[in-house]
DOLO-365489 format. One record per residue (C-alpha): x, y negated, z negated. Coordinates in Angstrom, 3 decimals, always signed. Each point is the difference from the previous one (the first is absolute). Layout:
N
<pt c1="X" c2="Y" c3="Z"/>
...
This chain:
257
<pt c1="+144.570" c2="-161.920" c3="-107.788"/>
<pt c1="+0.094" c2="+3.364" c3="+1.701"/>
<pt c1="+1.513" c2="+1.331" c3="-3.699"/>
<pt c1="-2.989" c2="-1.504" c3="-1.919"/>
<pt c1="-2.468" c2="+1.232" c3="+2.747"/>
<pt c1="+1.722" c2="+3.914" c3="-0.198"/>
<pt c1="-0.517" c2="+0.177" c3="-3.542"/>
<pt c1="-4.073" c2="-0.132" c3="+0.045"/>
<pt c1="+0.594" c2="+2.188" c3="+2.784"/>
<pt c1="+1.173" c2="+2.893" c3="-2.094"/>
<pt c1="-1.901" c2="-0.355" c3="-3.240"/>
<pt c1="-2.795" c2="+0.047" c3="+2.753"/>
<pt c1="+0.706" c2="+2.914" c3="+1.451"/>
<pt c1="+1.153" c2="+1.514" c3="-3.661"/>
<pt c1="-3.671" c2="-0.291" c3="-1.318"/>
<pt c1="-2.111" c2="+1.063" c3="+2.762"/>
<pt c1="+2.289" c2="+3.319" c3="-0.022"/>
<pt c1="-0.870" c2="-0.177" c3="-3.759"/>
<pt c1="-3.423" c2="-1.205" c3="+0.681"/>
<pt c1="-0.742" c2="+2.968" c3="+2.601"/>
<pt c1="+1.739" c2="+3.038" c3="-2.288"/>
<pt c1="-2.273" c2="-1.084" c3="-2.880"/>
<pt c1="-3.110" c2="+0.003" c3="+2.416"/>
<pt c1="+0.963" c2="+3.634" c3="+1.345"/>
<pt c1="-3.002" c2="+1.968" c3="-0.585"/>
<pt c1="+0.049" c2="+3.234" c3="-2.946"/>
<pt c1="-0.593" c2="+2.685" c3="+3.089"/>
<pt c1="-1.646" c2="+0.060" c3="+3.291"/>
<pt c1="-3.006" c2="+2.102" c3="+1.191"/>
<pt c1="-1.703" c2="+1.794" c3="+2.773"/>
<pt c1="-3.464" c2="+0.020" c3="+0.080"/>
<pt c1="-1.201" c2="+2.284" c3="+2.315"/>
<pt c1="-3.794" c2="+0.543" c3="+0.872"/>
<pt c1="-0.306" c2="+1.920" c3="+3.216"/>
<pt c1="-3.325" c2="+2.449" c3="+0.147"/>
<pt c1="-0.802" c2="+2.472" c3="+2.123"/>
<pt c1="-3.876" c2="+1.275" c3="-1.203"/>
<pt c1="-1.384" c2="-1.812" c3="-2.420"/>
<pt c1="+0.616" c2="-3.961" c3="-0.350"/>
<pt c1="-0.752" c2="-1.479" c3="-3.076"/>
<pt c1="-1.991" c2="-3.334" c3="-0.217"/>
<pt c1="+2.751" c2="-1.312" c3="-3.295"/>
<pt c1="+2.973" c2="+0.340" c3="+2.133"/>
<pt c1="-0.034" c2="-3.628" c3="+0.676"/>
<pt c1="-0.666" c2="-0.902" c3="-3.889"/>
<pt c1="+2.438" c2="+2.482" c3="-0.525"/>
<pt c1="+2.937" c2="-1.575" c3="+2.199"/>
<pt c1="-0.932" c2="-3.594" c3="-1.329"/>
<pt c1="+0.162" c2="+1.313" c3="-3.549"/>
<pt c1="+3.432" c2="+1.559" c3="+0.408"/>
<pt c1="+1.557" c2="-3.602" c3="+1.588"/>
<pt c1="-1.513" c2="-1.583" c3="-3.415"/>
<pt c1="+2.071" c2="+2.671" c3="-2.003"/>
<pt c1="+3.290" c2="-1.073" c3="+2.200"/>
<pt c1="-0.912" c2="-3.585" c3="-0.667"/>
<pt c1="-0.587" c2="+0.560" c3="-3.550"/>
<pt c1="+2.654" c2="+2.567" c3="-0.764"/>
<pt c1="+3.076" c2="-1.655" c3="+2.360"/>
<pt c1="-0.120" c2="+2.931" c3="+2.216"/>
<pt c1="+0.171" c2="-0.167" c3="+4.109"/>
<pt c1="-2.589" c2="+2.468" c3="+1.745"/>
<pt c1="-0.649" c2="+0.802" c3="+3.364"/>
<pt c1="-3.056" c2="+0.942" c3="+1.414"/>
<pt c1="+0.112" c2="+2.630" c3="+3.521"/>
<pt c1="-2.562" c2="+2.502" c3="+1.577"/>
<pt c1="+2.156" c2="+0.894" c3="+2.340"/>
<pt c1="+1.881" c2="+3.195" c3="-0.865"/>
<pt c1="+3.312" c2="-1.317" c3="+2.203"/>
<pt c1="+1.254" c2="-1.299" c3="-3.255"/>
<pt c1="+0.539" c2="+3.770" c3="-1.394"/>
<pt c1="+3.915" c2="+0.469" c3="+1.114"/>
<pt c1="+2.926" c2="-0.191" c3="-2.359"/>
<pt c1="+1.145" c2="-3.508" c3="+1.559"/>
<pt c1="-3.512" c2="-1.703" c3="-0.541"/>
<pt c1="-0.105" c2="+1.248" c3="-3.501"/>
<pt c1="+2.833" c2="-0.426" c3="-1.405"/>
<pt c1="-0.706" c2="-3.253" c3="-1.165"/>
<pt c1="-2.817" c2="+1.217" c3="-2.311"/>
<pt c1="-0.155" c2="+1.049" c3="-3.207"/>
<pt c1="-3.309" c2="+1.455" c3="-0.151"/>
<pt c1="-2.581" c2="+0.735" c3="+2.352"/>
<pt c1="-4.115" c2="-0.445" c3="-0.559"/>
<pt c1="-2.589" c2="+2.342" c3="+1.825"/>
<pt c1="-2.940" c2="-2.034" c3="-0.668"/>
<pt c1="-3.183" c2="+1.622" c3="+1.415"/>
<pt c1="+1.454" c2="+2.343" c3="+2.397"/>
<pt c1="-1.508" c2="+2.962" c3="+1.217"/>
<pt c1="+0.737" c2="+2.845" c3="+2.283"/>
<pt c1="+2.892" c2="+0.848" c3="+2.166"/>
<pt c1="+1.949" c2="-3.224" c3="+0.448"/>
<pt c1="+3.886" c2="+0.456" c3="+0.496"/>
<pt c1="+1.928" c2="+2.306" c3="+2.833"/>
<pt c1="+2.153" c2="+2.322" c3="-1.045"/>
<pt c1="+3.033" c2="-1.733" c3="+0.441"/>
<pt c1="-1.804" c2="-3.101" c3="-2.472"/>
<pt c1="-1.095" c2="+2.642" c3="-2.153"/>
<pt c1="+4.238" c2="+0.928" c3="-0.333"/>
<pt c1="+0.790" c2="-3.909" c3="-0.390"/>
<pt c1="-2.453" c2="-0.162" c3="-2.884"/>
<pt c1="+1.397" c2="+3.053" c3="-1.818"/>
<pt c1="+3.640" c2="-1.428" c3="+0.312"/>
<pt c1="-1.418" c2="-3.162" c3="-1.408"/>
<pt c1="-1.095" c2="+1.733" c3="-3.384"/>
<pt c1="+2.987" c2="+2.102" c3="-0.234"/>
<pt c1="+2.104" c2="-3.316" c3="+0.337"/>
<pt c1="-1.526" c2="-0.396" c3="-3.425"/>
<pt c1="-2.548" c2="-2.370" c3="+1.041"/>
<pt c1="-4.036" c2="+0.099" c3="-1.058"/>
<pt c1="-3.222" c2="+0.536" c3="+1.725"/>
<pt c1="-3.338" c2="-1.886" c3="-1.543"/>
<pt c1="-3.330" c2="+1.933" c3="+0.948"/>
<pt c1="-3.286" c2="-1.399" c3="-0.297"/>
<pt c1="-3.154" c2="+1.776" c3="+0.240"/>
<pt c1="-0.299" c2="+1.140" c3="+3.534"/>
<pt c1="+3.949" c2="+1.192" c3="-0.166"/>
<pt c1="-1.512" c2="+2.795" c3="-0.780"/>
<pt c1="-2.288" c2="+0.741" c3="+2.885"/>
<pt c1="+3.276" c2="-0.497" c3="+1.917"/>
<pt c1="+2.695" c2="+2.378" c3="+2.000"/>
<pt c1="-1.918" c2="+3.686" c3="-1.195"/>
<pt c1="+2.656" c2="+2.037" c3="+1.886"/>
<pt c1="+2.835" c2="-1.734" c3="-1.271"/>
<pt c1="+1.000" c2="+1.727" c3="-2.719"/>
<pt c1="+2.652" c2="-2.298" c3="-1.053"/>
<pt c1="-2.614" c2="-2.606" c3="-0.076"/>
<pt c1="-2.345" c2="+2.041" c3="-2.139"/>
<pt c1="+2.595" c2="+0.582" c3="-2.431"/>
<pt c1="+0.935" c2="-3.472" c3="-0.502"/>
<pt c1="-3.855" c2="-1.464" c3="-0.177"/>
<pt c1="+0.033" c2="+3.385" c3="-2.291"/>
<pt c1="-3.882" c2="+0.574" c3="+0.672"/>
<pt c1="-1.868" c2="-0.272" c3="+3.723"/>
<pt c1="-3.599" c2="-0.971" c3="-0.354"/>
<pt c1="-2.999" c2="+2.222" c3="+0.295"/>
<pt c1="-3.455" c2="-1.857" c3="-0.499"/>
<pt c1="-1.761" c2="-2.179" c3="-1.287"/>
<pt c1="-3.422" c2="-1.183" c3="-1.667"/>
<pt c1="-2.070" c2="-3.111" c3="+0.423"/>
<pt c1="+1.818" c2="-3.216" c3="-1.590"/>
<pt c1="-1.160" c2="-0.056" c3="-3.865"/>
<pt c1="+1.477" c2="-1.440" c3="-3.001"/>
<pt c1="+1.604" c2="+1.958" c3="-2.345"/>
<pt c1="+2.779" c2="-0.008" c3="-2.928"/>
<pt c1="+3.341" c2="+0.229" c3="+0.567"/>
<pt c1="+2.490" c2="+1.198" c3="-2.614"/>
<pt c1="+3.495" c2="-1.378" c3="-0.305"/>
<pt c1="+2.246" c2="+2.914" c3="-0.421"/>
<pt c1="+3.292" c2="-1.681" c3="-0.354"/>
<pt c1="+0.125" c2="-3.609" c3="-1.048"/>
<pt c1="+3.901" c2="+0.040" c3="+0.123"/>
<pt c1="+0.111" c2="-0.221" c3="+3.885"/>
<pt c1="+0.326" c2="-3.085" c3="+1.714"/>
<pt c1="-3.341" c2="-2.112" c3="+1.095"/>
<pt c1="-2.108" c2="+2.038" c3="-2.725"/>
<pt c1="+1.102" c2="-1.656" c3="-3.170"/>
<pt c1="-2.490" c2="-2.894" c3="-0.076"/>
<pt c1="-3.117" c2="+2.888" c3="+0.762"/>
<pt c1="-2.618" c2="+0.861" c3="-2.540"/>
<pt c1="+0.187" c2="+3.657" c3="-1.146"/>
<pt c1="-3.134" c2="+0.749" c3="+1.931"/>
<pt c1="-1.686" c2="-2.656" c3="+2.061"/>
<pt c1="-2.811" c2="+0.291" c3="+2.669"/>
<pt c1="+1.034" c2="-0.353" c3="+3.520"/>
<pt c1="-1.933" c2="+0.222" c3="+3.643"/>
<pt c1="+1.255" c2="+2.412" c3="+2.866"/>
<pt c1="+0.007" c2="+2.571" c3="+2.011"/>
<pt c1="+1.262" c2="+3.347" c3="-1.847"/>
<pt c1="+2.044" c2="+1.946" c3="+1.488"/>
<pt c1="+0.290" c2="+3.621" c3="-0.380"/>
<pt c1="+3.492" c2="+1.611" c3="+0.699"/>
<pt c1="+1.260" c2="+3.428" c3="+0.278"/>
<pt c1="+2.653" c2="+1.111" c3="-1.861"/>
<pt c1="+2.901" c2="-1.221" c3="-0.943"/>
<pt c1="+2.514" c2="+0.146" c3="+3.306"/>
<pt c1="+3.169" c2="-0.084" c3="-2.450"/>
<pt c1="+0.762" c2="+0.469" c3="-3.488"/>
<pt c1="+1.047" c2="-3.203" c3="-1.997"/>
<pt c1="-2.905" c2="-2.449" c3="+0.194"/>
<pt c1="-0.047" c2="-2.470" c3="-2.616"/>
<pt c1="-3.871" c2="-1.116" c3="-0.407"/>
<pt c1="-0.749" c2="-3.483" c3="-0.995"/>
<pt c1="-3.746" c2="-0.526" c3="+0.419"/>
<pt c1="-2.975" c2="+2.552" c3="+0.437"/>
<pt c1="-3.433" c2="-0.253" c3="+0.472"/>
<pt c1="-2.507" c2="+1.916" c3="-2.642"/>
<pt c1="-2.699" c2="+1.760" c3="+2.349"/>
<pt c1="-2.937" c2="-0.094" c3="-3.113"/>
<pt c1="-0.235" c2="-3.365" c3="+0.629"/>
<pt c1="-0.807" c2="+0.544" c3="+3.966"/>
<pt c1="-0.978" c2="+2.672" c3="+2.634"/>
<pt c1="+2.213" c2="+1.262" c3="+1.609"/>
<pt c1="-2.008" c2="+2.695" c3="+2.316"/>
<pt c1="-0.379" c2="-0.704" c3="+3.563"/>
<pt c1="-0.329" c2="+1.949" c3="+3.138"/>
<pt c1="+1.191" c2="-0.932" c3="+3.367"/>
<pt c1="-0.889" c2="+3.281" c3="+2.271"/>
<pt c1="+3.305" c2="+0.667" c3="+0.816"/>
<pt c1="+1.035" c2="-0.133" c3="-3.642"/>
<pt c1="-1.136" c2="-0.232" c3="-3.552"/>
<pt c1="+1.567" c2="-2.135" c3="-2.815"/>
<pt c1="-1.285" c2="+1.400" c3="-4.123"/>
<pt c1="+2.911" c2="-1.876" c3="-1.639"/>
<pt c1="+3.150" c2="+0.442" c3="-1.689"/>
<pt c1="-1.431" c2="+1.149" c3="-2.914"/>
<pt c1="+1.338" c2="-1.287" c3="-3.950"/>
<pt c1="+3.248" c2="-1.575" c3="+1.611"/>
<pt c1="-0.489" c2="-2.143" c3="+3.073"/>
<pt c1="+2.838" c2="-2.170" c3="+0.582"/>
<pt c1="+0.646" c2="-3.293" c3="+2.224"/>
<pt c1="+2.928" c2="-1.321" c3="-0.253"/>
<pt c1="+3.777" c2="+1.572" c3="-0.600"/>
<pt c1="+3.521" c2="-0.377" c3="+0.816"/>
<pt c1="+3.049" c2="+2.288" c3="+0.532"/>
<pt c1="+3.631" c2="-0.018" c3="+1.134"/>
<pt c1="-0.187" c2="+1.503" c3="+3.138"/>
<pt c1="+3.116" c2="+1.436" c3="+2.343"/>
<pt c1="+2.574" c2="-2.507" c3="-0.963"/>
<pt c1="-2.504" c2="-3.359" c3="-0.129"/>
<pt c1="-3.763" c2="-0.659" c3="-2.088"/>
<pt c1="-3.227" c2="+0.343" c3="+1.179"/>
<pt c1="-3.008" c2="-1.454" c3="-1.496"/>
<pt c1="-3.568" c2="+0.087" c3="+0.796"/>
<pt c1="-3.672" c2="-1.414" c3="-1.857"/>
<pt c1="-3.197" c2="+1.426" c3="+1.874"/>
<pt c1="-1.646" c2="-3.676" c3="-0.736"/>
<pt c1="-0.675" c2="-2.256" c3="+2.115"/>
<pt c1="-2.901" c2="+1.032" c3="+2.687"/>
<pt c1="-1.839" c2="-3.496" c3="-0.575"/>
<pt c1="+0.994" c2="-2.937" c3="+1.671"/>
<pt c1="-0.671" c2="-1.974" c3="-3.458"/>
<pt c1="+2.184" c2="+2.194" c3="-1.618"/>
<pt c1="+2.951" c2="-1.911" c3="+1.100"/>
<pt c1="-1.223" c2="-3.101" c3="-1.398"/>
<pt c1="-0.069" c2="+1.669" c3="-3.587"/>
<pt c1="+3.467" c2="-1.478" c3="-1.985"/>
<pt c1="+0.334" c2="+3.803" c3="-2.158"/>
<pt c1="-0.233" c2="+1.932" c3="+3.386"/>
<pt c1="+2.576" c2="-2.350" c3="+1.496"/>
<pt c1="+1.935" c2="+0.382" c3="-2.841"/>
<pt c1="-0.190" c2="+3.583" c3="+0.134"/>
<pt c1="+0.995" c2="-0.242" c3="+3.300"/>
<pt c1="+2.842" c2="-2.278" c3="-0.650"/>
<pt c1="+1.462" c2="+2.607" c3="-2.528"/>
<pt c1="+0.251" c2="+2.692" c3="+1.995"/>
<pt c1="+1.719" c2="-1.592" c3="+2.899"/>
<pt c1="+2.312" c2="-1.970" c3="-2.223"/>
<pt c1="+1.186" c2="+3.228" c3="-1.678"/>
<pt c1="+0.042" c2="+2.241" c3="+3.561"/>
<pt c1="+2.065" c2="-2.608" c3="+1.227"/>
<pt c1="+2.218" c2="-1.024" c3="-2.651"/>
<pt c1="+0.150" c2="+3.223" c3="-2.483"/>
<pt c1="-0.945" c2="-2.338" c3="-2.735"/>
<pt c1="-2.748" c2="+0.629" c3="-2.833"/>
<pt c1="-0.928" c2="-1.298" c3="-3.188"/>
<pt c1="+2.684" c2="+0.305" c3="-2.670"/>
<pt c1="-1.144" c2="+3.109" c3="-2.800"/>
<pt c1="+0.346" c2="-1.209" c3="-3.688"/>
């Protein structure tokens, strides 16, 4: 009896260790939405949308505000980390070092709209976003432009296709090396606004919003989409949300014929 008992035992055991290596998830991911100035109403849509990505896309993500996860222990387990919506000055300097040993690991870094308006005297940081964030008009609809249908998440996107959101105007480029995947054509909205402080007349013929790079030994990718809590209801947005992180944490792209 205890012989025919013992033998369930171990086929047992055998396929749950199966059962749970099959089930591992493809990477895991820190999403990370601590602000310090502005707080933006989608952050919530935002964090819901990126769990539906894990869900659909067998990856495990974890959501923190709280900049204590920033030290080489705590991250280690990631292969990419999301700053959804930041803004302003959110890690301490020894964070700030954590993060950069992260990237040069070889690991990626996932930016989305805000990312920008994030960390201005870091100039690591800068770099890696690769442009910080000046101004910006009223919300209007205008056309974007794919630039590069090749890169992940942007395959399945119309050559030109209208799209809602807050434009962002950046400075120049922070390092050499951007590859730009979508831009926005300013004749088909108005990009002039004035603040007081500051004044925004556009980018002129090229205005780009989205772009990737290898950056100090990892990737770094980042889309200026995304200011509208709808937004992240939109399957192409997700999508090309879903591309960038799955090639900033995995290296992978679409094969070139």
């Amino acid at each position: 009896m205890l012989q025919r008992i013992a033998l369930p035992l171990v086929f047992t055991c055998s396929f749950l260790l199966t059962s749970l290596s099959a089930c591992a998830q493809q990477f895991n991911v820190l999403l990370f939405t601590k602000t310090n100035g502005w707080h933006h109403e989608a952050i919530n849509e935002g964090v819901d949308a990126v769990r539906e990505l894990a869900v659909s896309h067998h990856f495990a993500v974890d959501w923190q505000e709280d900049a204590s996860v920033f030290t080489d222990e705590k991250l280690k387990k990631y292969q990419a980390v999301i700053f959804l919506l930041t803004t302003g000055d959110i890690l301490n300097d020894e964070q700030q070092a954590a993060m950069e040993r992260f990237i040069r690991s070889g690991k990626g870094f996932v930016g989305v709209h805000s990312a920008s308006d994030t960390e201005y005297d870091w100039d690591w940081y800068t770099k890696m976003v690769g442009r910080t964030f000046h101004i910006h008009p009223e919300i209007q609809t205008a056309e974007v432009e794919v630039l590069n249908a090749k890169f992940p998440g942007v395959e399945r996107m119309p050559e030109r296709f209208l799209w809602t959101d807050e434009w962002y105007e950046f400075g120049a480029e922070r390092i050499k090396g951007l590859n730009y995947i979508l831009a926005v054509d300013e004749q088909t909205f108005n990009p002039v606004t004035d603040w007081g402080s500051k004044q925004g007349k556009g980018m002129g013929k090229f205005h780009p919003v989205a772009w990737y790079h290898d950056y100090d030994g990892g990737r770094a990718f980042y889309t200026a989409l995304g200011h509208l809590p709808a937004t992240y209801n939109d399957k192409m947005f997700l999508e090309h949300i879903y591309g960038g992180l799955y090639w900033a944490a995995t290296g992978k792209g679409l094969r070139k014929k």
